[in-house]
DRENPA-3360 file (N, C-alpha, C; in nm, 2 decimals, always signed):
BEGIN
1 = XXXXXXXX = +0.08/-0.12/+0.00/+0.00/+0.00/+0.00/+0.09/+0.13/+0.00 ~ +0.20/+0.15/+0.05/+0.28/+0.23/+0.11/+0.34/+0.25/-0.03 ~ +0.40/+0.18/-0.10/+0.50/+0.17/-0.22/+0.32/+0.25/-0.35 ~ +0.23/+0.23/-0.33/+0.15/+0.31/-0.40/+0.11/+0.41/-0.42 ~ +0.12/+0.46/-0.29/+0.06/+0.61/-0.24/+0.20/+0.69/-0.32 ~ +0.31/+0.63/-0.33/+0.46/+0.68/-0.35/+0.43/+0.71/-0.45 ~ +0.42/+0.59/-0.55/+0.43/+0.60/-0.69/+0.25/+0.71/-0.73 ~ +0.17/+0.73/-0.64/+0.06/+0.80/-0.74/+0.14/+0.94/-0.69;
9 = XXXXXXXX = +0.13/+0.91/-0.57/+0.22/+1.12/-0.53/+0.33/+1.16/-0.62 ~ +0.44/+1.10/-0.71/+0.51/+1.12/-0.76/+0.44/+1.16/-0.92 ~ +0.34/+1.04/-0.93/+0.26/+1.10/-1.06/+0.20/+1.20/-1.08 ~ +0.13/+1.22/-0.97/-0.01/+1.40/-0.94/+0.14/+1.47/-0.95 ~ +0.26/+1.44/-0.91/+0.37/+1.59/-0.92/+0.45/+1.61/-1.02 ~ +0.46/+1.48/-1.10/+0.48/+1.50/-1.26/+0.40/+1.55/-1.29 ~ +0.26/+1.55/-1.31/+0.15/+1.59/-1.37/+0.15/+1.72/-1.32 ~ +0.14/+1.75/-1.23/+0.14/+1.92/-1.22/+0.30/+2.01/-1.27;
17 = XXXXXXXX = +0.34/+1.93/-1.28/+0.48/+2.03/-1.36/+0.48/+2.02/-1.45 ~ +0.41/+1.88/-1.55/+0.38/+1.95/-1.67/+0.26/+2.04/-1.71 ~ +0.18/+2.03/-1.64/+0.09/+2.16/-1.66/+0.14/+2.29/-1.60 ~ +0.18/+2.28/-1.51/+0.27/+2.45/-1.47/+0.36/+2.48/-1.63 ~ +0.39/+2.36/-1.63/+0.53/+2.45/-1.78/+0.47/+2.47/-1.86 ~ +0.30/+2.41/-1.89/+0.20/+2.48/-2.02/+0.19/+2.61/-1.93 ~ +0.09/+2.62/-1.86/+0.04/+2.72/-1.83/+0.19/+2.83/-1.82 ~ +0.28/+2.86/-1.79/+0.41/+2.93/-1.86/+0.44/+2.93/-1.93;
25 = XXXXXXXX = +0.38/+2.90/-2.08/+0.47/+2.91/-2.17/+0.47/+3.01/-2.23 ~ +0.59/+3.08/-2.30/+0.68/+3.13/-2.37/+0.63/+3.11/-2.51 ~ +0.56/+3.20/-2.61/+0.50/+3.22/-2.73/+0.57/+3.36/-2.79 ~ +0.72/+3.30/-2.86/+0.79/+3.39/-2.96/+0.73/+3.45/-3.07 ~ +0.66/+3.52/-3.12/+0.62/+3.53/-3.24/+0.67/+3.66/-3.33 ~ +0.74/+3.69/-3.29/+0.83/+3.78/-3.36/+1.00/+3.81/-3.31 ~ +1.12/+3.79/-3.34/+1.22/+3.83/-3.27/+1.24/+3.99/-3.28 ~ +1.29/+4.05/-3.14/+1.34/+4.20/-3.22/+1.42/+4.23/-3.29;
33 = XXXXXXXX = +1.49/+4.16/-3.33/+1.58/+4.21/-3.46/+1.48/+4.23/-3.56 ~ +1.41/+4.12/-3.59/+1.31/+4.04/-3.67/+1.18/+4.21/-3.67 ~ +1.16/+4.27/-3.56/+0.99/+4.36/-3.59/+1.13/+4.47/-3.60 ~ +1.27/+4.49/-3.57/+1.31/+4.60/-3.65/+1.36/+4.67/-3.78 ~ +1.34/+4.52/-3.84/+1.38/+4.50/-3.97/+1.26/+4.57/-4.06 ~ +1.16/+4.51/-3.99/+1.00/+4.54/-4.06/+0.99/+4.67/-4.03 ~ +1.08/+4.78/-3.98/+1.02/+4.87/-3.89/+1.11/+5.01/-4.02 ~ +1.27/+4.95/-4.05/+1.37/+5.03/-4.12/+1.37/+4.96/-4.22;
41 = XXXXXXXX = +1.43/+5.04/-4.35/+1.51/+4.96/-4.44/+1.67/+4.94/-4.38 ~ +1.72/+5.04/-4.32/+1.81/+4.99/-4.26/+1.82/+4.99/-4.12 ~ +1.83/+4.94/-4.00/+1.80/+4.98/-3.86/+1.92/+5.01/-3.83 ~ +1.87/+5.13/-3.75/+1.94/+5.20/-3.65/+2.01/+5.18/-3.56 ~ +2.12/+5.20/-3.51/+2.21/+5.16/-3.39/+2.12/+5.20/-3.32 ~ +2.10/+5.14/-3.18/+2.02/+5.17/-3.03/+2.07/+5.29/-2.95 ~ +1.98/+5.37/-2.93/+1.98/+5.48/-2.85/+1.95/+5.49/-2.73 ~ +2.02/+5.54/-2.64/+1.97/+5.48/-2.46/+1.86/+5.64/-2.43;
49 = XXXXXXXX = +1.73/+5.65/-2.38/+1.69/+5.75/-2.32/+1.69/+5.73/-2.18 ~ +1.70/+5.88/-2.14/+1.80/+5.86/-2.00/+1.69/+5.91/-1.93 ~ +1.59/+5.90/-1.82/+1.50/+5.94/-1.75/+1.53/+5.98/-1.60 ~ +1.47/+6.09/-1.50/+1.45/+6.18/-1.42/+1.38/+6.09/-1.35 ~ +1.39/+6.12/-1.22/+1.27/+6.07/-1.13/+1.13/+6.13/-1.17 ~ +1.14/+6.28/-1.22/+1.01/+6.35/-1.19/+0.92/+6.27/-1.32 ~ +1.03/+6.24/-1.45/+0.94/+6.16/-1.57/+0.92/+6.07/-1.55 ~ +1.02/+5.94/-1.50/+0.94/+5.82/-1.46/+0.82/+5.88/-1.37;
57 = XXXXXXXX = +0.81/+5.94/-1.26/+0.67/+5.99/-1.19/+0.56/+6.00/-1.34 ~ +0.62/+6.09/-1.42/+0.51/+6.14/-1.54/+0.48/+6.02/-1.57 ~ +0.54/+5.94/-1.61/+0.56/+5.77/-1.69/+0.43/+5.75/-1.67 ~ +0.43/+5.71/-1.50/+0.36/+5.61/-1.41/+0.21/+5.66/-1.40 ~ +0.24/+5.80/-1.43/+0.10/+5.82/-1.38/+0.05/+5.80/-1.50 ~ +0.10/+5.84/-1.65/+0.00/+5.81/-1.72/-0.03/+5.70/-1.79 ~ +0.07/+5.61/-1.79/+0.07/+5.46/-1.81/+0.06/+5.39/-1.74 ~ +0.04/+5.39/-1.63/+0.06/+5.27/-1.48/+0.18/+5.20/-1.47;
65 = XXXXXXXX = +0.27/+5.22/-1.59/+0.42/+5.15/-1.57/+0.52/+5.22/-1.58 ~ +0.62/+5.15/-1.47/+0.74/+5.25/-1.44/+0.80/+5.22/-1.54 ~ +0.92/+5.29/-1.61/+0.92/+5.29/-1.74/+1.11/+5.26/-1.73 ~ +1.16/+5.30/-1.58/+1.27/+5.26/-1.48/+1.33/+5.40/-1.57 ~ +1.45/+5.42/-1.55/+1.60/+5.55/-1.55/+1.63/+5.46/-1.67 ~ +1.63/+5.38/-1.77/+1.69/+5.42/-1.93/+1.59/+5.34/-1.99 ~ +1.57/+5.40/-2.10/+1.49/+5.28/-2.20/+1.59/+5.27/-2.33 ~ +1.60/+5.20/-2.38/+1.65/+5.15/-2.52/+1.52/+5.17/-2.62;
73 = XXXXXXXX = +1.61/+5.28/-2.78/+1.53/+5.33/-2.85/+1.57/+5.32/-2.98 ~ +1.52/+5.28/-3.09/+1.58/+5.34/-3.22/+1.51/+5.40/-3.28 ~ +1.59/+5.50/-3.39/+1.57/+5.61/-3.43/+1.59/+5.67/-3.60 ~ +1.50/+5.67/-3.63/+1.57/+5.66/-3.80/+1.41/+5.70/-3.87 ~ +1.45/+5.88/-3.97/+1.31/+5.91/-4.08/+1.22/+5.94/-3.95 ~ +1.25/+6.00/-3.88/+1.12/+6.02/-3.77/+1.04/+5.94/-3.67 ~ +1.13/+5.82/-3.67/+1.01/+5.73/-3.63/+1.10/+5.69/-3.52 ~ +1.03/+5.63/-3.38/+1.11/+5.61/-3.26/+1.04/+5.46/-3.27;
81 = XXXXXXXX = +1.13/+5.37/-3.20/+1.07/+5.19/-3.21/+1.13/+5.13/-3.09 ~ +1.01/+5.11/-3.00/+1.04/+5.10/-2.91/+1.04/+4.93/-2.82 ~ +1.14/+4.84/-2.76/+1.07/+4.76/-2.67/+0.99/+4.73/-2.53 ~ +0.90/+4.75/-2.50/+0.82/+4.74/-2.39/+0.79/+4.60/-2.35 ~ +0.82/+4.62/-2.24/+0.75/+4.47/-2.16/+0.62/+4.59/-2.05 ~ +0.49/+4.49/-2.02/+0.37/+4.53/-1.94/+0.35/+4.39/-1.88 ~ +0.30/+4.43/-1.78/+0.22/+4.28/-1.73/+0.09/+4.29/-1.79 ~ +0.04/+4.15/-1.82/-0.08/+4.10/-1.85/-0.16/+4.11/-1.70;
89 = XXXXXXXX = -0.17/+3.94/-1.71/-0.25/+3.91/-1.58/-0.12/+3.88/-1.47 ~ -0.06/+3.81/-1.47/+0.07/+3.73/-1.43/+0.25/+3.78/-1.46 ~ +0.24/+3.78/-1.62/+0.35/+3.75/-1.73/+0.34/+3.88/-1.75 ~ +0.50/+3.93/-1.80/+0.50/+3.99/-1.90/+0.51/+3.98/-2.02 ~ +0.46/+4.07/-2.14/+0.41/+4.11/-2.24/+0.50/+4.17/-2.32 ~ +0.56/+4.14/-2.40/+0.67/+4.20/-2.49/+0.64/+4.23/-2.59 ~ +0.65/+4.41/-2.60/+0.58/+4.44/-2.72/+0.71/+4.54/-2.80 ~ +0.67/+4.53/-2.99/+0.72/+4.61/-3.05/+0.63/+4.74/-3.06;
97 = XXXXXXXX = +0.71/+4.86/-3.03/+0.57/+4.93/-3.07/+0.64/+5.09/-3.11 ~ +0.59/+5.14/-3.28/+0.69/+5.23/-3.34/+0.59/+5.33/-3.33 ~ +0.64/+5.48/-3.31/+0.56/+5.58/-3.32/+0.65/+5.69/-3.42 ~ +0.58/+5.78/-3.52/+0.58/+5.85/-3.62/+0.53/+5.94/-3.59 ~ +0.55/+6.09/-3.64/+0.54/+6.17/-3.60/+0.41/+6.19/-3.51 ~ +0.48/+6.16/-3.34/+0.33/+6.13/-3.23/+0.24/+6.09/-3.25 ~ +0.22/+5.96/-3.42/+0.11/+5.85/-3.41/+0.23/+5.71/-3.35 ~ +0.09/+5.63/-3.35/+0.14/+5.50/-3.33/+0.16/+5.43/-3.51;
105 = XXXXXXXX = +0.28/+5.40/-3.54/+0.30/+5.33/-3.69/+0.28/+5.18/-3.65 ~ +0.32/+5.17/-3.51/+0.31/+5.01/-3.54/+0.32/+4.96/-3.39 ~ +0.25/+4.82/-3.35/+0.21/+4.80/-3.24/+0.20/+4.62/-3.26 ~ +0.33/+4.57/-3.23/+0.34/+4.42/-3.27/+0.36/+4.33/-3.08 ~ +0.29/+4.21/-3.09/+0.31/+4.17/-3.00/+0.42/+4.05/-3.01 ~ +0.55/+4.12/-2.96/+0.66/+4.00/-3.01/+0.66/+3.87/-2.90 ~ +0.62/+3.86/-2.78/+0.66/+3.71/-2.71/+0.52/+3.75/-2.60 ~ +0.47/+3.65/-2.62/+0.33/+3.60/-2.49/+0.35/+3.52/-2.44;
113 = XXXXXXXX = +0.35/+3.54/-2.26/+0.35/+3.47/-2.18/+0.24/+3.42/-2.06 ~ +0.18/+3.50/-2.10/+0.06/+3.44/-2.05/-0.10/+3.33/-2.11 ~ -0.14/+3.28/-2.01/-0.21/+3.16/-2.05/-0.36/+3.19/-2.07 ~ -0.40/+3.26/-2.08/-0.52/+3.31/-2.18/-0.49/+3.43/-2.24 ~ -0.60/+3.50/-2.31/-0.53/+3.67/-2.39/-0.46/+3.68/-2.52 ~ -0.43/+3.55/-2.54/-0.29/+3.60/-2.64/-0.36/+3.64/-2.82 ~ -0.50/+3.65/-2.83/-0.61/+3.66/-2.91/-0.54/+3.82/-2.97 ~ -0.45/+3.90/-2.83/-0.43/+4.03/-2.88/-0.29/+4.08/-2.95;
121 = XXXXXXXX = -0.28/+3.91/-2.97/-0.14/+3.96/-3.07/-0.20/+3.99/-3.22 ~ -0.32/+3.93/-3.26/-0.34/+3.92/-3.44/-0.36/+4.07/-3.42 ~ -0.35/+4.07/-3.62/-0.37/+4.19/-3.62/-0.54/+4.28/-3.66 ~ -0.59/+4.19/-3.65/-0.71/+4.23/-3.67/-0.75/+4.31/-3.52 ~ -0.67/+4.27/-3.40/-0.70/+4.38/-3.28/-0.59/+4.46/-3.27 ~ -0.44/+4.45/-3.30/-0.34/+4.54/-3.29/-0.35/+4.69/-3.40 ~ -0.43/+4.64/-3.51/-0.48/+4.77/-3.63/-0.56/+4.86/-3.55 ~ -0.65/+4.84/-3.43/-0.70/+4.94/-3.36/-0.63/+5.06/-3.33;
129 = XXXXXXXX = -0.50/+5.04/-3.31/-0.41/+5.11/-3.24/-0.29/+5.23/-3.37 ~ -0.33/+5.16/-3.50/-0.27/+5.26/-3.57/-0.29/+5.40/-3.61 ~ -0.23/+5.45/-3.60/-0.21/+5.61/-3.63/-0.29/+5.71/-3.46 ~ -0.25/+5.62/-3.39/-0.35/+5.68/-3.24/-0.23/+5.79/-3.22 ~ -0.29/+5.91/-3.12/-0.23/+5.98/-3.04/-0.27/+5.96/-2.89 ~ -0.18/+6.08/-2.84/-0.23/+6.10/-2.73/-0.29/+6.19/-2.67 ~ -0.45/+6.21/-2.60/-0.51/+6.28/-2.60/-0.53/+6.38/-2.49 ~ -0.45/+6.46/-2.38/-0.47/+6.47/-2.25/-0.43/+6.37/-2.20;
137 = XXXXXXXX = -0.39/+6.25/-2.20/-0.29/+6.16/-2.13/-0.36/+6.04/-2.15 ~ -0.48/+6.02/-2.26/-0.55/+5.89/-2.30/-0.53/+5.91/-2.46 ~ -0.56/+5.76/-2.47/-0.55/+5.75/-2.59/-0.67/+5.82/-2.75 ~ -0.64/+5.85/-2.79/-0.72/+5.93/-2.88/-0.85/+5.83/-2.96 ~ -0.89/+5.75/-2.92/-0.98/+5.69/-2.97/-1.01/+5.54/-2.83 ~ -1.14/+5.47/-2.86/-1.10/+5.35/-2.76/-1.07/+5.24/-2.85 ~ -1.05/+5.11/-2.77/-1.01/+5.02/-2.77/-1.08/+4.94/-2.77 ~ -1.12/+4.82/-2.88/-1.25/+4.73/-2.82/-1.15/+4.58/-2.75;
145 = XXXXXXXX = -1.22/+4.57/-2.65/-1.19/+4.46/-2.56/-1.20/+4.33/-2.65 ~ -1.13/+4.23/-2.57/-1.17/+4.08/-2.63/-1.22/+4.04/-2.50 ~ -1.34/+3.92/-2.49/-1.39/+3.85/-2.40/-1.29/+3.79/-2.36 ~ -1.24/+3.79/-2.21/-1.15/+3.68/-2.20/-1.02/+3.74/-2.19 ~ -0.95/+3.83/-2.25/-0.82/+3.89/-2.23/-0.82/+4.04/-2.20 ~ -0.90/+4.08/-2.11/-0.90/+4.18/-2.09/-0.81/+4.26/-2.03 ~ -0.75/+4.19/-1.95/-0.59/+4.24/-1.90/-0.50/+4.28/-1.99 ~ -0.46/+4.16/-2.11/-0.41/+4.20/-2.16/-0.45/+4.28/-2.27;
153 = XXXXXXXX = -0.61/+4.32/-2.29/-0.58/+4.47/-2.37/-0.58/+4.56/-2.28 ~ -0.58/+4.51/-2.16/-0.53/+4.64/-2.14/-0.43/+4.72/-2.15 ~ -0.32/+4.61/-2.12/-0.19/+4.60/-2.12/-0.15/+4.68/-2.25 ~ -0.16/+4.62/-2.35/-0.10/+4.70/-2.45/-0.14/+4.84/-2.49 ~ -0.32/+4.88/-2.37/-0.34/+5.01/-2.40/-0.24/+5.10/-2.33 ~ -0.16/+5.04/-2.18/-0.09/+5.10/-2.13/+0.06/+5.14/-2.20 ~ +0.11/+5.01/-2.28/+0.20/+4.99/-2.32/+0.20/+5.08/-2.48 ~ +0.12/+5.13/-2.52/+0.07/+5.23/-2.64/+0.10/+5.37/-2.58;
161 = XXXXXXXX = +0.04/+5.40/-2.47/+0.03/+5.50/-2.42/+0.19/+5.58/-2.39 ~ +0.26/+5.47/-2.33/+0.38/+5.46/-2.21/+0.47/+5.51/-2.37 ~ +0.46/+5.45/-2.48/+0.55/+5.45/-2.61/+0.51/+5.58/-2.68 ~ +0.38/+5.63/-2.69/+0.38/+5.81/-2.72/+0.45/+5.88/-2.62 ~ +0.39/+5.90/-2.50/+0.51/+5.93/-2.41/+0.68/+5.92/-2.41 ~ +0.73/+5.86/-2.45/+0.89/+5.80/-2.44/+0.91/+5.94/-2.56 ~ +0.82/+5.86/-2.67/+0.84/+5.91/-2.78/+0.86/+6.07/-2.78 ~ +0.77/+6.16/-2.73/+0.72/+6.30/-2.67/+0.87/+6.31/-2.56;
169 = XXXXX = +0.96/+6.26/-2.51/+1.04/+6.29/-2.43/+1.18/+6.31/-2.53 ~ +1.16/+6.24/-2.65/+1.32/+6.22/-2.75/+1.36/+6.38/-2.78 ~ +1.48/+6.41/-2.75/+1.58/+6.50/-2.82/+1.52/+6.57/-2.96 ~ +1.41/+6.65/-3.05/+1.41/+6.68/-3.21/+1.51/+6.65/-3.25 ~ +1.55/+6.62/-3.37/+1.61/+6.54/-3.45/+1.71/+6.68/-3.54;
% end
């Protein structure tokens, strides 16, 4: 009886590690080299933007994410291309996301990690977000939700938001 209980407890804890490693998984679907390629004809060497306490404050309050003292940027024809990570529900959210003269040009979701939501990588919901501004500190139009991944639209509304912002802080050219 004893040598059973062993062998089922050992199973239920295989069994739950392989469902912990689904429910974590890691969904690449674009590399950054890969969404900066699509972004330049020729891409830019990386530009570090250097942030202030008082702007990370600015960041936070109007994105809900700290955006930390540097971000990495490229820069090339007006356009700034940014990587962002947001939390979903759990995970973060790795996004490409290019902005043009203070629109959004482009809003790609390069790696999903979370285990529902990920509905808001196609582009039939990321096209929402083209040519948006920023409006008094929201976005210039809304956003239609998906049933079910709500967090993470949110996420990328934050993560939209946080990337005009960045954008609105660059050096003119």
């Amino acid at each position: 009886m004893r040598v059973f209980v062993k062998a089922a407890g050992w199973a239920s804890l295989t069994l739950m590690l392989c469902f912990s490693a689904v429910a974590q998984a890691e969904d690449v679907y674009l590399s950054v080299p890969d969404y900066l390629a699509e972004q330049y004809e020729t891409v830019p060497s990386p530009s570090m933007l250097w942030l202030d306490e008082a702007q990370r404050k600015d960041a936070e309050a109007l994105s809900g994410e700290d955006p930390g003292f540097r971000q990495r940027y490229w820069q090339a024809d007006r356009k700034s291309s940014w990587v962002i990570n947001v939390i979903g529900r759990d995970h973060p959210i790795t996004l490409g996301i290019s902005v043009k003269d203070g629109k959004l040009a482009a809003l790609r979701v390069l790696i999903y990690r979370e285990s529902r939501g990920w509905e808001v990588r196609h582009p039939f919901f990321t096209r929402q977000f083209d040519q948006a501004t920023l409006d008094k500190g929201k976005l210039d139009r809304d956003i239609d939700n998906i049933t079910g991944a709500t967090l993470s639209v949110n996420a990328l509304q934050r993560a939209a938001k946080l990337a005009l912002w960045l954008d609105s802080q660059l050096p003119t050219e």
